[in-house]
C-alpha positions in Angstrom: 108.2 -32.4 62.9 111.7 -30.7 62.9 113.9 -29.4 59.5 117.7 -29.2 60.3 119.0 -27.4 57.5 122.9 -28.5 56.6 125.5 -25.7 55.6 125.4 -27.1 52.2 121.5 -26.1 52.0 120.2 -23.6 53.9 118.1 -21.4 51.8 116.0 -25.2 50.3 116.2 -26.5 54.1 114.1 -23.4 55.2 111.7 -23.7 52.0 110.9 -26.9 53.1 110.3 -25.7 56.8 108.1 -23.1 55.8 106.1 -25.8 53.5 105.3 -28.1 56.4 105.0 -25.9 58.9 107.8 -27.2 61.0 110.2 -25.5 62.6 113.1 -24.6 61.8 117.0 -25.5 63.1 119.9 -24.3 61.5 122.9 -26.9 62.2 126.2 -24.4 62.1 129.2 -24.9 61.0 133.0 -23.9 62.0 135.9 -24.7 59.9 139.3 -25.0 61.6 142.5 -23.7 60.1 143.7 -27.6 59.0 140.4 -27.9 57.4 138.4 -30.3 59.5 134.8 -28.7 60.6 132.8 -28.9 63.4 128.8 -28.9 63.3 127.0 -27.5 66.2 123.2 -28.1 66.7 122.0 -25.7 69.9 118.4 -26.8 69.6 118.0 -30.7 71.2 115.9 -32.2 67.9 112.4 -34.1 68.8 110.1 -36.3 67.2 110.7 -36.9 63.1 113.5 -34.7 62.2 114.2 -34.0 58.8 118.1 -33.1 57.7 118.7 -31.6 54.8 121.4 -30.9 53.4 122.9 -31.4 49.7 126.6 -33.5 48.5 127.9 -31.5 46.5 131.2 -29.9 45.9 133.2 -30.4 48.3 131.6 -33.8 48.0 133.4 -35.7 51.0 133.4 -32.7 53.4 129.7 -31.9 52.6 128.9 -35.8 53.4 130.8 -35.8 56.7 128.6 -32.4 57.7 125.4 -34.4 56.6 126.6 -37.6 58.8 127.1 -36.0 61.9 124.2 -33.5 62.1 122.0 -36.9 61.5 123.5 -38.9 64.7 123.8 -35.5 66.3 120.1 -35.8 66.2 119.3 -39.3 66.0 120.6 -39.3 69.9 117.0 -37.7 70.6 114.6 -37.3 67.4 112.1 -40.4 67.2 113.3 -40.6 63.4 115.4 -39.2 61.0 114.6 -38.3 57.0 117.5 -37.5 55.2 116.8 -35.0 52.1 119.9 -35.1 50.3 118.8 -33.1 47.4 121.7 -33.7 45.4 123.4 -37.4 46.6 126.9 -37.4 45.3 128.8 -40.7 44.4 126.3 -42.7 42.4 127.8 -42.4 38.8 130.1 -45.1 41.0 128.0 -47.4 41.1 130.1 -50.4 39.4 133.7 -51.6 39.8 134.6 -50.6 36.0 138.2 -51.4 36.6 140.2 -54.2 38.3 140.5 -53.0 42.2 138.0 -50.0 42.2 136.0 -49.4 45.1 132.2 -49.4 44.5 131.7 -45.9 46.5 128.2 -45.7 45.9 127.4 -49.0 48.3 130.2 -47.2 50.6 127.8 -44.2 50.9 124.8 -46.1 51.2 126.4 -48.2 54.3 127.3 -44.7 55.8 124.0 -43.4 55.8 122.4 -46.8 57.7 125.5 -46.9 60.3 124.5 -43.1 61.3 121.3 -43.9 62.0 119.2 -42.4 58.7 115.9 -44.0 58.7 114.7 -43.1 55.5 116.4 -40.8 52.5 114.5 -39.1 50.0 116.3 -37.6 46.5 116.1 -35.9 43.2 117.1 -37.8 40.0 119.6 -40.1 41.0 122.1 -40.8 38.9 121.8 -44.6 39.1 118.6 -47.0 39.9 122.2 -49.6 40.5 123.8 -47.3 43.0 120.0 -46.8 44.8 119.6 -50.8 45.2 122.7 -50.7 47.8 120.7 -48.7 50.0 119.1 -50.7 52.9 116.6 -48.1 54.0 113.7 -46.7 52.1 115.0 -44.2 50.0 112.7 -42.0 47.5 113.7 -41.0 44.2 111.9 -37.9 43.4 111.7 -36.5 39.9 112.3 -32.7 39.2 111.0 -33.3 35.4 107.4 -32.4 35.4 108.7 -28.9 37.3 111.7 -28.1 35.0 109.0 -28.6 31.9 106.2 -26.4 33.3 109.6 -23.9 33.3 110.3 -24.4 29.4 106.7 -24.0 28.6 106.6 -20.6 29.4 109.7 -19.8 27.2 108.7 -18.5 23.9 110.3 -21.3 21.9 110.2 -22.1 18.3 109.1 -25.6 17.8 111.4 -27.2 20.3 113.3 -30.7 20.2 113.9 -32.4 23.7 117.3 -33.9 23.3 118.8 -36.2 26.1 122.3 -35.8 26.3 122.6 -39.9 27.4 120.6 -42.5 26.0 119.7 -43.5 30.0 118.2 -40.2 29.8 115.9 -40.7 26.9 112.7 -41.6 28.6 112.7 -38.7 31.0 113.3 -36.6 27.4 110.2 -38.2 25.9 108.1 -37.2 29.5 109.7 -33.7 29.2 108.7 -33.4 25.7 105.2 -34.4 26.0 104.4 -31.9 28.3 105.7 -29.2 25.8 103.5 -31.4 23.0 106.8 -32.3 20.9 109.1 -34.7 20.0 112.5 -35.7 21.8 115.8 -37.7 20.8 118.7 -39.1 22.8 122.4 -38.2 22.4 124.5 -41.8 22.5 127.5 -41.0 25.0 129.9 -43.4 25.6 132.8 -43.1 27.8 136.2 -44.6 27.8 136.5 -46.3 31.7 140.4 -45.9 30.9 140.7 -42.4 30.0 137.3 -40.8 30.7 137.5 -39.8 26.9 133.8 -38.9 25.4 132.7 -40.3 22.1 129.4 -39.2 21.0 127.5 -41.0 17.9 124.8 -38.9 16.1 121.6 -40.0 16.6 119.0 -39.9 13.6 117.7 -36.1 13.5 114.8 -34.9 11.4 115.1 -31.4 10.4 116.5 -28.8 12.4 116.5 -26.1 11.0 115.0 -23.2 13.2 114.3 -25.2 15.6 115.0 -24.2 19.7 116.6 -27.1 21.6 116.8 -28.0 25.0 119.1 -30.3 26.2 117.8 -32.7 29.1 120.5 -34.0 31.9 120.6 -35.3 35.3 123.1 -33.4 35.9 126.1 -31.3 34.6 129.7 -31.4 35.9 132.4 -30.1 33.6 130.1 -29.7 30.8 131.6 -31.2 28.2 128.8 -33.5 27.4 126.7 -30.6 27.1 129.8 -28.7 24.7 129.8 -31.8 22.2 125.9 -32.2 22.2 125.5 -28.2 21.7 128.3 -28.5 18.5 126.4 -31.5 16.8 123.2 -29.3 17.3 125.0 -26.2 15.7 126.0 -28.5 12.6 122.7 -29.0 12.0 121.8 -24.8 12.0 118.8 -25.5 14.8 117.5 -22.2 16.5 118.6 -21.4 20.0 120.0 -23.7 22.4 118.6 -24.4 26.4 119.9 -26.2 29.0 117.9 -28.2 31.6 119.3 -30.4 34.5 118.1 -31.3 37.8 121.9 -30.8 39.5 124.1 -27.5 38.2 127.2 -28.8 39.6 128.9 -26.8 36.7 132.4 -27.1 38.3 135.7 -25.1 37.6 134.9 -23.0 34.2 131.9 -24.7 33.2 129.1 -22.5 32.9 131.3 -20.1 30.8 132.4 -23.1 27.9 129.0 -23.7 27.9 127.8 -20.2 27.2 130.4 -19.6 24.8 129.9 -22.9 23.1 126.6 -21.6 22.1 124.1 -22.1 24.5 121.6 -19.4 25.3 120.5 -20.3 28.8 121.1 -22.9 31.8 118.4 -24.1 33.7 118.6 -25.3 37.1 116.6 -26.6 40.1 118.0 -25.5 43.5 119.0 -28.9 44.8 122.6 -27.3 44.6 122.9 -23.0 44.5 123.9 -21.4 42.2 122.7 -18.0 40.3 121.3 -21.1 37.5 119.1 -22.5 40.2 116.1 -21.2 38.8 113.7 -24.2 39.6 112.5 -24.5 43.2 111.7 -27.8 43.8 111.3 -27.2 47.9 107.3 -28.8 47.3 108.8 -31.8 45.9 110.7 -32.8 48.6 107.7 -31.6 51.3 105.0 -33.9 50.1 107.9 -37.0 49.7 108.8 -36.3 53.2 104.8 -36.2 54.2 104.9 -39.3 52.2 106.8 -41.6 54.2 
């Protein structure tokens, strides 16, 4: 068993190495002055091969690097895993509007065509978007860890709130292990404009209370901005932030803070200086798994 460890995750690819005793490839990169890269693997992979490497901004380019290092090595390895930690392009996983493509079966597609035998994943943004993909592909969930992180906060009576309602039973799992009670945020977005409109759930009393809001993932962060100032209406305690995916592009990890929120908690399926949760053992024993 081989790890190739994608420019996009490095530091996770050699975690995993380390965890399954494998050794270890780094596939390197060069960028060329128009912006097209070129991947370079010196060692000739053998046997299963696991790539991994994570989609994240820059999506597109970060998915090229991962397709070529996997039919770089397909050409000799006996099989290829593909741990894409963070698998970009599933929140399109319906045609909303007239003429949009459904990029999510586009990426799945790609990943058969280059020769990926199986993929494994953390919290994927879409069960709809998974179903495209012809190959096994595992769906590993990061909840249980990012929990056993909260519990050793000293919180005051926490709430688990979901910032979407499809989040709502991974609050209620997240909650239980901190022996609480958890309630879902219903989002809904505008497929013309993008435009957010959040309705209040039900809320007991909050008064006091510490709060962590539960995401998949957080991008520009205004979810998490409009979920933190309906929580700040209601005078709760201190505010947390847990996701599985920290994309937290352009200026979002600042709005956040300065909307209120005491601290972001992220796994390390994309790095950042919030990717606090190693979930390396996760994706080990799911690529011992298959």
């Amino acid at each position: 068993m081989e790890v190739i460890g994608g420019p996009a995750s490095y530091s996770l690819a050699t975690k995993i190495a380390k965890k399954l005793n494998a050794k270890y490839v780094k596939a390197n990169i060069h960028i060329f002055a128009d912006g097209e890269s070129k991947i370079t693997i010196s060692h000739k992979p053998r046997g299963k091969v696991i790539v991994v490497n994570s989609t994240y901004p820059p999506t597109d380019s970060n998915l090229i690097h991962t397709f070529s290092i996997i039919d770089k090595a397909k050409k000799s390895a006996s099989s290829i895993v593909a741990i894409i930690p963070y698998l970009g392009y599933l929140r399109q996983d319906i045609a909303f509007l007239p003429g949009e493509v459904v990029t999510s079966k586009v990426i799945a597609e790609s990943f058969s065509a280059v020769g990926t035998s199986q993929i494994i994943t953390i919290d994927a943004h879409s069960e709809i978007a998974l179903s495209y993909f012809k190959i096994p592909i595992k769906n590993v969930s990061a909840i249980n860890k990012l929990a056993q992180y909260c519990k050793k906060l000293n919180l005051e009576n926490p709430l688990v709130v979901a910032a979407d309602f499809f989040w709502s039973a991974n609050a209620k799992k997240f909650a239980d292990i901190l022996s609480t009670d958890s309630i879902a945020i219903n989002k809904q977005r505008d497929p013309n404009t993008g435009k957010l409109h959040i309705i209040s759930p039900k809320m007991t009393d909050l008064k006091g209370r510490d709060v962590i809001i539960l995401d998949d993932m957080i991008s520009t962060g205004m979810s998490i901005i409009n979920a933190t100032h309906l929580l700040k209406r209601q005078n709760c305690g201190k505010i947390y932030v847990c996701c599985s995916h920290g994309l937290l592009v352009n200026d979002a990890k600042r709005r956040i803070k300065n909307a209120g929120v005491e601290k972001i908690i992220c796994t390390n399926t994309i790095p950042s200086t919030n990717s606090i949760v190693d979930v390396s053992d996760l994706l080990a024993s799911a690529a011992l798994s298959f």
